[in-house]
SELOFI-183093 format. One record per residue: x, y, z of N, C-alpha, C in turn; residue in one letter. Coordinates in steps of 0.05 Angstrom, whole numbers. Example, Ala and Ser with C-alpha at 12.3 -4.5 7.8 and 13.67 -1.06 7.14 Angstrom:
2
NODE      npx      npy      npz     capx     capy     capz      cpx      cpy      cpz   residu
NODE      264     -114      156      246      -90      156      264      -66      156        A
NODE      257      -45      142      273      -21      143      258        1      157        S
This chain:
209
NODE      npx      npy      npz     capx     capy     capz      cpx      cpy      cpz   residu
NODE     -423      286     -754     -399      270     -754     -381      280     -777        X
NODE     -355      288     -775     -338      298     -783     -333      276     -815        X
NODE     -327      278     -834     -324      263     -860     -306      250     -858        X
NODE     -298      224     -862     -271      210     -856     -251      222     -873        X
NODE     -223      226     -873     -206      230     -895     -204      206     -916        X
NODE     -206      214     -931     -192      197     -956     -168      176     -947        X
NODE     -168      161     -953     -141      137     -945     -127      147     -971        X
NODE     -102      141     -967      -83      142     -985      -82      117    -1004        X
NODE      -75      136    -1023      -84      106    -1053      -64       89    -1048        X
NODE      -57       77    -1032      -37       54    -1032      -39       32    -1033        X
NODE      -31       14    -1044      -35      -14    -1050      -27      -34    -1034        X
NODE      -34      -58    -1024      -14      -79    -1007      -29     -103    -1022        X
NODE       -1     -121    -1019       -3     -142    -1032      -15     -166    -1014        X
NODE      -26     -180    -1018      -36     -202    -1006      -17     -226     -997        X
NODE      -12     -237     -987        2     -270     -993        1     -279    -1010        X
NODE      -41     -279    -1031      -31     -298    -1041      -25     -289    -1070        X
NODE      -10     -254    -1073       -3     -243    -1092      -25     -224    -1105        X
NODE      -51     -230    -1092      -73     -217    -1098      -63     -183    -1089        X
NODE      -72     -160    -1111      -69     -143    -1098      -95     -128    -1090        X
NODE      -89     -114    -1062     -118     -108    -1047     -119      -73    -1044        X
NODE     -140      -62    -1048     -130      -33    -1048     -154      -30    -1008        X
NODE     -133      -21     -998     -132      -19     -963     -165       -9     -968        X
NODE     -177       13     -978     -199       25     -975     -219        5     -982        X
NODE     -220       -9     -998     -237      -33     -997     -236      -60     -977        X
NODE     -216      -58     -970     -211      -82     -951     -228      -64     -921        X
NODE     -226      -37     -922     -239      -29     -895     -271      -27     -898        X
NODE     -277      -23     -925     -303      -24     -928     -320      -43     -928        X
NODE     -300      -67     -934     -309      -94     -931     -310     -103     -901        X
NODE     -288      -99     -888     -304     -101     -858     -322      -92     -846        X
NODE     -313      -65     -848     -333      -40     -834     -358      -61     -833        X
NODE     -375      -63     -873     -402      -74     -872     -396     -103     -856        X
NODE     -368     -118     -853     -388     -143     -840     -394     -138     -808        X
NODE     -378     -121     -801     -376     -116     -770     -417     -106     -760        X
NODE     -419      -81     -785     -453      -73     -785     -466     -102     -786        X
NODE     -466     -111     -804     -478     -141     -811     -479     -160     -777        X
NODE     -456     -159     -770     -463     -182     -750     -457     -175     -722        X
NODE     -452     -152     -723     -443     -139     -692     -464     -140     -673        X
NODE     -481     -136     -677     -517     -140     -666     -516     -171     -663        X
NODE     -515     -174     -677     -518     -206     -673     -504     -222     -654        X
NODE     -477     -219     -652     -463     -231     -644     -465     -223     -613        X
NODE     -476     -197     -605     -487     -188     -577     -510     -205     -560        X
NODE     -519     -215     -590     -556     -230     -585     -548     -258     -576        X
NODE     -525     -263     -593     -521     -285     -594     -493     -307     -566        X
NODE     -488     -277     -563     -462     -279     -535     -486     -282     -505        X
NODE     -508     -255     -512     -531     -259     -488     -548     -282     -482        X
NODE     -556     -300     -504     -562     -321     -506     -554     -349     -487        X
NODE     -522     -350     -505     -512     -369     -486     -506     -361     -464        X
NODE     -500     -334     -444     -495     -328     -424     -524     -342     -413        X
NODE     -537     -335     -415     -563     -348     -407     -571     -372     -406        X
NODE     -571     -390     -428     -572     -417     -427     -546     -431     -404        X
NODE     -525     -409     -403     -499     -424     -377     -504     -422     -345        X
NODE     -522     -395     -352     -534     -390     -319     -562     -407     -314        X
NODE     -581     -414     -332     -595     -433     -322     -585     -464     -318        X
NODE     -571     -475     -335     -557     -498     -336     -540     -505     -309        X
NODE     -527     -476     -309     -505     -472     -280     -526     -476     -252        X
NODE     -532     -462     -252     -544     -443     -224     -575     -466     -218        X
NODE     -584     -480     -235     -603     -490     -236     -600     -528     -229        X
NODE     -572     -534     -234     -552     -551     -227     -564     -574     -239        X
NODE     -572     -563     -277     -587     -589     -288     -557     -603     -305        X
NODE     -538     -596     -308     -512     -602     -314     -508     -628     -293        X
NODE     -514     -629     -277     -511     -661     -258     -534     -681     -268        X
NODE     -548     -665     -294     -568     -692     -302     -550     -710     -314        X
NODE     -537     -702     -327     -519     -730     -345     -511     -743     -332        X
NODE     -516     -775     -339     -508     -794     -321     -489     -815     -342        X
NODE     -474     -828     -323     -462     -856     -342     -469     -882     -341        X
NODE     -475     -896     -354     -493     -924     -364     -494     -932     -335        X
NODE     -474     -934     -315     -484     -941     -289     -498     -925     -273        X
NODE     -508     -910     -275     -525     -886     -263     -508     -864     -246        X
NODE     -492     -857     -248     -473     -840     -234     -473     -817     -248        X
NODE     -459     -794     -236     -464     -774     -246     -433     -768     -262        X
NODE     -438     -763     -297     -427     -760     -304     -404     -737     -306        X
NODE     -407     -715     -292     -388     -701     -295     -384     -689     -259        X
NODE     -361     -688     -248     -356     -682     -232     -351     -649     -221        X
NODE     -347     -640     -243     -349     -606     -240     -360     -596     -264        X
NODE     -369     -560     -263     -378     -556     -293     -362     -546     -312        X
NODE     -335     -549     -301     -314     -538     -326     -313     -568     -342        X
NODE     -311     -598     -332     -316     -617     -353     -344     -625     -362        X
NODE     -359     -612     -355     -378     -611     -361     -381     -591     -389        X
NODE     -379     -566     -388     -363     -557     -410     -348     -560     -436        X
NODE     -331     -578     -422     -303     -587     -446     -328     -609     -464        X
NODE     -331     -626     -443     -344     -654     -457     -365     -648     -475        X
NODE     -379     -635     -468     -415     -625     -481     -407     -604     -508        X
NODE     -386     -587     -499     -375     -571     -523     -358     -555     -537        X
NODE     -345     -580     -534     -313     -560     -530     -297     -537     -522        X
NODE     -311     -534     -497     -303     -512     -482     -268     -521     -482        X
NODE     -249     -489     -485     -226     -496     -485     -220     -482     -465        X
NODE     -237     -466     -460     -223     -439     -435     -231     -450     -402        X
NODE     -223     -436     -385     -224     -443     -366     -253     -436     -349        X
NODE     -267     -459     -319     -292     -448     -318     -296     -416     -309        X
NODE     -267     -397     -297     -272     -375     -288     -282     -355     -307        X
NODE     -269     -367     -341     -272     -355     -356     -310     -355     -364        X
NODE     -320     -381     -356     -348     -387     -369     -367     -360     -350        X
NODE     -355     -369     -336     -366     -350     -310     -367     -318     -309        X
NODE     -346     -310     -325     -338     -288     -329     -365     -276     -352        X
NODE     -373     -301     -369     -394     -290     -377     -414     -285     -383        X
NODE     -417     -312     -356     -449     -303     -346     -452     -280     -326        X
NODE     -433     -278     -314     -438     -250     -296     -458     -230     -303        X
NODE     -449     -225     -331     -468     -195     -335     -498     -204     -332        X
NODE     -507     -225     -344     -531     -240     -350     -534     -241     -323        X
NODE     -534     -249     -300     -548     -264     -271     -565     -236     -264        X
NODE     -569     -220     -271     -593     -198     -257     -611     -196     -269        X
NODE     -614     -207     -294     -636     -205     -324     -645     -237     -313        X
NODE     -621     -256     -306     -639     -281     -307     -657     -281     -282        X
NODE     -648     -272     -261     -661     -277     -243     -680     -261     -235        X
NODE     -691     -245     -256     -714     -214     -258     -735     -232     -277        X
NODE     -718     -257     -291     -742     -271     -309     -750     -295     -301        X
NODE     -737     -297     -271     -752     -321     -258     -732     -342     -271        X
NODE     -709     -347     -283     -697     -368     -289     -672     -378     -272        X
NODE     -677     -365     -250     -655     -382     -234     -661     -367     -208        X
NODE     -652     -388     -194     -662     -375     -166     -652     -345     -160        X
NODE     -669     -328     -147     -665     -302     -136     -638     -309     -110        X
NODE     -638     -322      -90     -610     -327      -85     -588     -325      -93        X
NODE     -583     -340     -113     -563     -322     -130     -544     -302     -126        X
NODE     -563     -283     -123     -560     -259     -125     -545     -242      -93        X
NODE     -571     -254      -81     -553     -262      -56     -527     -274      -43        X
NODE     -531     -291      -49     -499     -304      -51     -474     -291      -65        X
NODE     -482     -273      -85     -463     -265      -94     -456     -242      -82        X
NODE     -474     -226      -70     -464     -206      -47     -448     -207      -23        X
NODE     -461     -232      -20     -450     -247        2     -420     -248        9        X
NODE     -417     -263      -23     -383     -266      -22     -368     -235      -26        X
NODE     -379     -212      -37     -363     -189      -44     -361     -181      -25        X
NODE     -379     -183        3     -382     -161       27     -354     -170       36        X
NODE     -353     -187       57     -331     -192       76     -307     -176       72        X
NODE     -295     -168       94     -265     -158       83     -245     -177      104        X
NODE     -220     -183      107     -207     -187      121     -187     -177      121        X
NODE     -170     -181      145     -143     -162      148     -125     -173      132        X
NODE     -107     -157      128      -78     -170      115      -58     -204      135        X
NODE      -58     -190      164      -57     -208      181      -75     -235      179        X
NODE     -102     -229      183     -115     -253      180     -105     -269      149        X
NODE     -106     -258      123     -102     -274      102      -81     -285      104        X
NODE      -57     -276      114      -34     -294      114      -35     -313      134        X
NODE      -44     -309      155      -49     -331      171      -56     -361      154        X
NODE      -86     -354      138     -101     -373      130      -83     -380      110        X
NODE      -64     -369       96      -55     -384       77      -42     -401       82        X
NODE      -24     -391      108        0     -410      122      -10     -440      124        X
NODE      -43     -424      140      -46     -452      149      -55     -472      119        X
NODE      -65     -462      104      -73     -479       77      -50     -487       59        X
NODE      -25     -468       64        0     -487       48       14     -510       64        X
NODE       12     -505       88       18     -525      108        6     -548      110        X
NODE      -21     -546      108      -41     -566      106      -32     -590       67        X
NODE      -21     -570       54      -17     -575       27       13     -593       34        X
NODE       30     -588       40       53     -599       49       48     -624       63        X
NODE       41     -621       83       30     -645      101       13     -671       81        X
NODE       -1     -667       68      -18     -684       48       -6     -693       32        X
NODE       13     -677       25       35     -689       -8       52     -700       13        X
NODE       67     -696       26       79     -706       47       72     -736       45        X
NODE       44     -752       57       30     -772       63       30     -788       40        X
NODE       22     -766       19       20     -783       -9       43     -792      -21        X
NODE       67     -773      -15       87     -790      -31       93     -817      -18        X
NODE       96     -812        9       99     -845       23       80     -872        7        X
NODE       59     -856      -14       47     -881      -20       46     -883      -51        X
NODE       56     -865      -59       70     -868      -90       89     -891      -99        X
NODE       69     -913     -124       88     -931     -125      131     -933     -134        X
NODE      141     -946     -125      167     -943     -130      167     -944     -163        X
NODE      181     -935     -175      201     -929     -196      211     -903     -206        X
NODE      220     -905     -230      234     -871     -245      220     -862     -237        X
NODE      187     -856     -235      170     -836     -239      175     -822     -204        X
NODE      179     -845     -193      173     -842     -162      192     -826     -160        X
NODE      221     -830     -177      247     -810     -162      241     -782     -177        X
NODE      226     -778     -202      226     -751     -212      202     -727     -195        X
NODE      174     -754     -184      159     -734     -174      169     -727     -144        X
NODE      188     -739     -138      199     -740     -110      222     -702     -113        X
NODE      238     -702     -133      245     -686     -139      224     -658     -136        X
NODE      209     -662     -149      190     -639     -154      181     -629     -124        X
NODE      170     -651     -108      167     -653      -85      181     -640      -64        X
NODE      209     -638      -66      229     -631      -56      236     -596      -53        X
NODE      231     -594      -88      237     -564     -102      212     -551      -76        X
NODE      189     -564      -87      155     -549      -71      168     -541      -39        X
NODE      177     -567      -27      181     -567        3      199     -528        6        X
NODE      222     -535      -11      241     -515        3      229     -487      -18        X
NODE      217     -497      -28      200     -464      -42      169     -449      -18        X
NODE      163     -472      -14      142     -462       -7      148     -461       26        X
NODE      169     -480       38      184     -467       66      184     -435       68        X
NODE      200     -428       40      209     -401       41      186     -384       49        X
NODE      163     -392       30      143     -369       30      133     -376       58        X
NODE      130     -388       68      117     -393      102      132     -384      118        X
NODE      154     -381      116      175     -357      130      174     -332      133        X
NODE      164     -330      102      160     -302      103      132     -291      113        X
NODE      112     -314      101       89     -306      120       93     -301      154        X
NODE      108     -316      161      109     -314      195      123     -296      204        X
NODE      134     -270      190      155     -268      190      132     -227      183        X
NODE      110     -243      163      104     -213      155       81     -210      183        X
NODE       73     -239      190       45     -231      211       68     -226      242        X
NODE       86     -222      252       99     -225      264      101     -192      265        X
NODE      108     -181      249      120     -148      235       94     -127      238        X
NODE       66     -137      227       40     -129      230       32     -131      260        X
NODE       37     -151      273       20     -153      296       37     -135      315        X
NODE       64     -126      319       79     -115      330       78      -88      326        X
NODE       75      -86      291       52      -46      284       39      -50      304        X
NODE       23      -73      299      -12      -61      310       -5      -62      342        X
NODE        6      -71      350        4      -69      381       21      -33      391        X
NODE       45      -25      380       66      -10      381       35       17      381        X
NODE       14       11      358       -1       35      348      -10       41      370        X
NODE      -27       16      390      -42       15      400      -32       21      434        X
NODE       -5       18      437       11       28      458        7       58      459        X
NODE       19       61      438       21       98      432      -12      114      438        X
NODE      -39       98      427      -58      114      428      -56      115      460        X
NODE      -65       91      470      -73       85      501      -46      115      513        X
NODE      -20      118      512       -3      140      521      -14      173      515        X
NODE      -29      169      489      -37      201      485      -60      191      497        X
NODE      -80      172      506     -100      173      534      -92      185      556        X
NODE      -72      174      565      -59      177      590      -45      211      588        X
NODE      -40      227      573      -33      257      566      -56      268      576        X
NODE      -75      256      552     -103      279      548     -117      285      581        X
NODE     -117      253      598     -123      251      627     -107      270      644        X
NODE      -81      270      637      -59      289      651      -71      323      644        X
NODE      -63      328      626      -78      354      629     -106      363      640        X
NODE     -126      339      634     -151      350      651     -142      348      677        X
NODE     -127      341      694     -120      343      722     -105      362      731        X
């Protein structure tokens, strides 16, 4: 390994007027980064682990409330409540990922798992099909808020969420336009493609005759 250069003797001042000379301030990290960098690996693998058995093992629905019900309804408040989780559950998830092939090689969570998670990566669908489903799932979203506002009690609140309501309708009209508009454009490729092959059929037949 090549010798580091020398830092330049330069000085910077601190905030709190302290002056710090830069080469010590790096040497002072450098060692805490050695000091706890290991650690903090041990210690990141750890909880990844304790979140995939807790998760995947679905002992997070043990907590109950004085009436026997189950205290948390999903495991992102499950999370927040137990420990101040501030981030989101995709994020919790994000870091058990690496951990689910170690846990489930140590017998701590079901080998399914594993399965299931293939599961979801395999599938592909067309561009066509996804806009379809969306159409139909923002539509379905419209329709429901639709119902609900009819039962939103009257006052201010009622005329501002009614507003909002309104903005959604002619925003999200648009985008269903355009969805019908893009599966409309695709399906007319795909058919136009499929004209043209079936005609160089009908060639390739002509010349063998």
């Amino acid at each position: 390994m090549a010798a580091m250069e020398t830092l330049p003797a330069v000085q910077s001042e601190a905030i709190s007027g302290e002056v710090i000379d830069p080469a010590d301030s790096l040497k002072k990290h450098e060692q805490n980064i050695k000091r706890n960098f290991r650690k903090m690996e041990t210690v990141a693998q750890s909880v990844a682990r304790s979140l995939n058995v807790i998760y995947y093992n679905d002992l997070w629905k043990l907590h109950k409330t004085a009436e026997g019900k189950r205290r948390y309804t999903n495991f992102n408040d499950y999370l927040e409540s137990e420990f101040g989780w501030d981030k989101s559950g995709a994020r919790a998830r994000q870091i058990m990922k690496a951990d689910i092939p170690a846990a489930i090689e140590a017998g701590e969570i079901p080998a399914e798992v594993g399965d299931k998670r293939r599961e979801r990566s395999a599938p592909e669908i067309t561009a066509i099909k996804a806009a379809k489903v969306t159409h139909k799932q923002l539509t379905s979203a419209l329709d429901a808020w639709k119902v609900r506002m009819e039962n939103v009690e009257s006052g201010e609140a009622l005329a501002e969420l009614g507003e909002i309501h309104a903005d959604a309708v002619e925003s999200i009209t648009t985008i269903l336009n355009r969805l019908d508009t893009f599966v409309q454009e695709q399906e007319a490729e795909a058919e136009s493609a499929d004209t043209d092959n079936d005609d160089d059929d009908e060639d390739e037949d002509d010349d063998e005759s």
